[in-house]
N, C-alpha and C positions, 0 to 999 in steps of 0.2 A: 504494500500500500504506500502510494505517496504521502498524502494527507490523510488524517482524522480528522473531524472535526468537531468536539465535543462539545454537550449542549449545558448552559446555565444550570439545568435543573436533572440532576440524575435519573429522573424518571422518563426522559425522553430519548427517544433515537437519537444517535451519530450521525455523521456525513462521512463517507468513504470516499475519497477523489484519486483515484485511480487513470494517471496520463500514461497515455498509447500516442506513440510514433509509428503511422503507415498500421495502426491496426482499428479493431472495431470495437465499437461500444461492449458487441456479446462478447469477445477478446477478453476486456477489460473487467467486464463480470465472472467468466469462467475462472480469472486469473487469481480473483476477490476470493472468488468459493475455495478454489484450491490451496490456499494459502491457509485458510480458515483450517484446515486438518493437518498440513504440516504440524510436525514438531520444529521447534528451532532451537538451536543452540550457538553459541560464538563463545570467542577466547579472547582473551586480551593479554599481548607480549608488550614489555618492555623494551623498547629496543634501546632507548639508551639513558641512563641513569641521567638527572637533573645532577650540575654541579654544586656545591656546597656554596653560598656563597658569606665572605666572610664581613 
């Protein structure tokens, strides 16, 4: 998903904005649904330590 877009009041629906290059609106929904059952997971490396500064 590109955007969410959450509403004042918890009890209402979201906005989903989901932007396609060269594709289609049903594209863009299939893409939605699919993601919706993924699992996901990510990592986060260090790649280089902040200096101390004195």
């Amino acid at each position: 998903m590109d955007f969410v877009f959450y509403p004042e009041n918890t009890g209402e629906d979201c906005l989903i904005l989901e932007l396609k290059v060269n594709g289609t609106p049903l594209e863009a929904i299939c893409q939605i649904k699919e993601k919706e059952t993924k699992k996901h997971a990510c990592a986060v490396e260090v790649l280089r330590e902040k200096s101390a500064k004195i």
